[in-house]
C-alpha positions in Angstrom: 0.0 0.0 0.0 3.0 2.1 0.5 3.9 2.3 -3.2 0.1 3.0 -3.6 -1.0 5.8 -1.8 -0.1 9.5 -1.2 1.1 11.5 1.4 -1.3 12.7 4.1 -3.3 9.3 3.7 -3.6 6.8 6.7 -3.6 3.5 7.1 -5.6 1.3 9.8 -5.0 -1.9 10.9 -7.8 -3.4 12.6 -6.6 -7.4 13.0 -4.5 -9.0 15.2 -0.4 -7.9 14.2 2.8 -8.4 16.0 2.9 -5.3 17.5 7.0 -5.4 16.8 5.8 -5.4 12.9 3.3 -2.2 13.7 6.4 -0.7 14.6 8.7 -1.3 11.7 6.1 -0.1 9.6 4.8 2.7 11.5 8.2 4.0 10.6 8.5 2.9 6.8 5.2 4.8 5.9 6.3 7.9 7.5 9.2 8.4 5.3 6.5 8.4 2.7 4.3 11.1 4.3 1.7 8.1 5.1 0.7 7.6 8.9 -0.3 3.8 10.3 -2.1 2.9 12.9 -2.5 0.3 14.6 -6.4 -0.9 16.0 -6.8 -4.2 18.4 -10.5 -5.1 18.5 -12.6 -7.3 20.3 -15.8 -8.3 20.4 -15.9 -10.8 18.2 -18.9 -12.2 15.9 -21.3 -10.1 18.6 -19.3 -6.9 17.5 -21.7 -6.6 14.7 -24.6 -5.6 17.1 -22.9 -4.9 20.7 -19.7 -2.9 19.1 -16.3 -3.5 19.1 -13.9 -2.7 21.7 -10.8 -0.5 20.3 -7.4 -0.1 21.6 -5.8 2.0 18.9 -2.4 2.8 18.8 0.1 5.6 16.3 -0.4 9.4 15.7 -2.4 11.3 18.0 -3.1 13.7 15.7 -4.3 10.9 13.1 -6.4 9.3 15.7 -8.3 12.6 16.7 -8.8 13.4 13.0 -10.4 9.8 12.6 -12.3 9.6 15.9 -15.5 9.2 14.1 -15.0 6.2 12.5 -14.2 4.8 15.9 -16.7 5.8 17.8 -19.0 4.9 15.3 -17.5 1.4 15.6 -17.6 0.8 19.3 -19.6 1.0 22.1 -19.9 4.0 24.7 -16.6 4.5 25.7 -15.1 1.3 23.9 -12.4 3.4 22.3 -9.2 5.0 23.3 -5.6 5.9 22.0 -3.5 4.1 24.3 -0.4 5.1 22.8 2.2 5.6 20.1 2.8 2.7 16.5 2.2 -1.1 17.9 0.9 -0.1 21.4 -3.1 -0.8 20.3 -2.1 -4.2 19.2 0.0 -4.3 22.1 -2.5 -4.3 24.4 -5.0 -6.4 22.3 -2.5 -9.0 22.4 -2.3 -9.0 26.6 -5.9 -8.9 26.6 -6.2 -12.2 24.4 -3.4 -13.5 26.5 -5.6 -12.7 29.7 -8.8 -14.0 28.0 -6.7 -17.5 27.2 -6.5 -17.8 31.1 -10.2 -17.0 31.7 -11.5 -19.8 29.4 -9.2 -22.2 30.7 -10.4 -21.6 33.5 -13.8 -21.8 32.9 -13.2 -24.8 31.7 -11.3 -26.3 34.2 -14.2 -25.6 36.6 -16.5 -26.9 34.4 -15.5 -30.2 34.1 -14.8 -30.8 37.5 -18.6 -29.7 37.7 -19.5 -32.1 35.4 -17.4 -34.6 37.0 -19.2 -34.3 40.3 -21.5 -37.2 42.0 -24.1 -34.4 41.6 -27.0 -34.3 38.7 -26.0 -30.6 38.4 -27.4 -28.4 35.3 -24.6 -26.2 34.3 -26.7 -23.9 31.9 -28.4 -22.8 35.0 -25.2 -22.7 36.9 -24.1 -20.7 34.3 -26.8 -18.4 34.8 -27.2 -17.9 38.6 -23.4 -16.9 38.7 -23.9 -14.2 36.2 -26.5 -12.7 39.2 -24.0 -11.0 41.3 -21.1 -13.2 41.6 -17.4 -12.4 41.2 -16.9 -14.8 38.4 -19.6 -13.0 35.8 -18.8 -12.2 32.6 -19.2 -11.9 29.0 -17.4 -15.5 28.8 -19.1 -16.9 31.3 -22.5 -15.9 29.5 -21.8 -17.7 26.6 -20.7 -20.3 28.6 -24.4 -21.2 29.5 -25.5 -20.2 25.8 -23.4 -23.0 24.6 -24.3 -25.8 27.5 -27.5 -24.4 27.2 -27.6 -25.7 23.1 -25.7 -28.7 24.1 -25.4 -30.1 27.9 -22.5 -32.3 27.0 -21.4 -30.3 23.9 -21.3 -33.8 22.7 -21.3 -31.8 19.0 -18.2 -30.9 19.2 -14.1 -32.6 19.7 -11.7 -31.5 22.4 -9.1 -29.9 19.6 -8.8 -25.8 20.4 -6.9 -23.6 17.9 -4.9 -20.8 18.9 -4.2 -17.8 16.6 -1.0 -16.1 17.6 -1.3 -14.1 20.3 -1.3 -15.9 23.3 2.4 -16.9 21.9 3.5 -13.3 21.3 2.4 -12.8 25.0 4.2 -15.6 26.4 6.9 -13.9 24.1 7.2 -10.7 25.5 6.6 -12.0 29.1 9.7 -14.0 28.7 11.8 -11.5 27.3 10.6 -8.6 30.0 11.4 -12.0 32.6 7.3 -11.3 33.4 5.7 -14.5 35.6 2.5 -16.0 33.3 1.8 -19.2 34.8 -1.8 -19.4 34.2 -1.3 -18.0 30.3 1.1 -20.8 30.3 -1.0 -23.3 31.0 -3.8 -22.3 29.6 -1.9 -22.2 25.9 0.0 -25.3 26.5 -2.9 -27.4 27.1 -4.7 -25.8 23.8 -1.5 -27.7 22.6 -2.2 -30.8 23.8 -5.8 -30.3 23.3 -4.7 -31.4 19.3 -2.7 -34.6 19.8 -3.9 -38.1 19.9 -2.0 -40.8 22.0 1.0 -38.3 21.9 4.6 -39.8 22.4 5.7 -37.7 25.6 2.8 -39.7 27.2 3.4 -43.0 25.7 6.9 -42.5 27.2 5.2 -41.7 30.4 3.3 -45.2 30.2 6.6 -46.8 29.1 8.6 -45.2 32.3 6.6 -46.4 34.7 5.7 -49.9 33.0 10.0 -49.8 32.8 10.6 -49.3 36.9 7.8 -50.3 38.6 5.8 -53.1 36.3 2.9 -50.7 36.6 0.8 -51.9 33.9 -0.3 -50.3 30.5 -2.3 -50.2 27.8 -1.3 -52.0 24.8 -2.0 -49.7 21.3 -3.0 -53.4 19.8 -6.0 -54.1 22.2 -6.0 -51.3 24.2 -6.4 -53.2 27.0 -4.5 -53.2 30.4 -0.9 -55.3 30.0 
């Protein structure tokens, strides 16, 4: 786009970029008269009707001359400059690193729910906490929608994608020597979420089958050996 347009113009990122490539470009464009900036936003499929959260980041000046088209866009007060070229994906990316933690969570509590000796309905669970309790939320909301359509989400497999930014934020924790256990956790078991009979447990199986006889379970018969 660079080659393309002329000076003065501006150019908005609104998807999810390494905020170290908003940067680099930030500062190739304004050689060329041409300002970027950079626009995290959340919200989602619902943004379409509740608006979309913006953290925008680059000129200030740009930004202000541009407000319109973000206000229009978000909800009341769902917009701010939070700083100078990468910080608005910046901060988009900490807050999908947060929201990683939050659904594991979630789901962590879930299943222990589910694992209970108790006939408990967890859409209505779902419900009564988002009266008053600490752990509402938007998440937690659509956690009842979804058991709500599907008690044992028995339409869907176990296998959860990640798009990036929970690994930039794991990333830049390790480089600023930042502690993200739950982050961690939450993006390493996404990880594991996609393998079937994976190695590093089969070795596990095989350790313990190796010192202590425990048994195992063959991959021919999948029965106890």
């Amino acid at each position: 786009l660079g080659a393309l347009l002329s000076p003065g113009d501006t150019i908005i990122d609104g998807g999810n970029t390494n905020f170290n490539d908003d940067v680099r470009r930030a500062a190739d464009l304004a050689a060329r008269g041409i300002t970027y900036l950079d626009a995290g936003t959340s919200g989602g499929i619902w943004g379409l009707t509740e608006g979309y959260c913006l953290m925008v980041g680059g000129d200030e000046a740009a930004c202000a001359r541009l407000e319109p088209i973000f206000t229009t866009l978000a909800p009341p007060n769902g917009y701010l400059r939070v700083g100078g070229p990468g910080s608005g994906h910046y901060v988009k990316m900490v807050h999908n690193g947060i929201e990683y933690g939050l659904m594991q969570a979630y789901a962590e509590g879930f299943e222990l729910l589910d694992r209970s000796s108790y006939d408990l309905d967890l859409a209505k669970i779902s419900a009564l906490w988002m009266q008053g309790s600490v752990v509402r939320s938007w998440l937690l909301e659509l956690t009842g929608r979804a058991l709500a359509e599907d008690p044992q989400l028995a339409g869907l497999t176990g296998y959860v994608d990640d798009s990036g930014e929970g690994r930039w934020t794991l990333q830049e924790a390790i480089d600023r020597a930042v502690p993200m256990p739950a982050l961690t956790a939450a993006l390493f078991t996404r990880f594991r979420s996609r393998e079937q009979n994976p190695f590093g447990e089969r070795l596990l199986a095989a350790l313990r089958q190796q010192f202590g006889g425990h048994a195992v379970k063959k991959a021919d018969d999948g029965g106890p050996a």
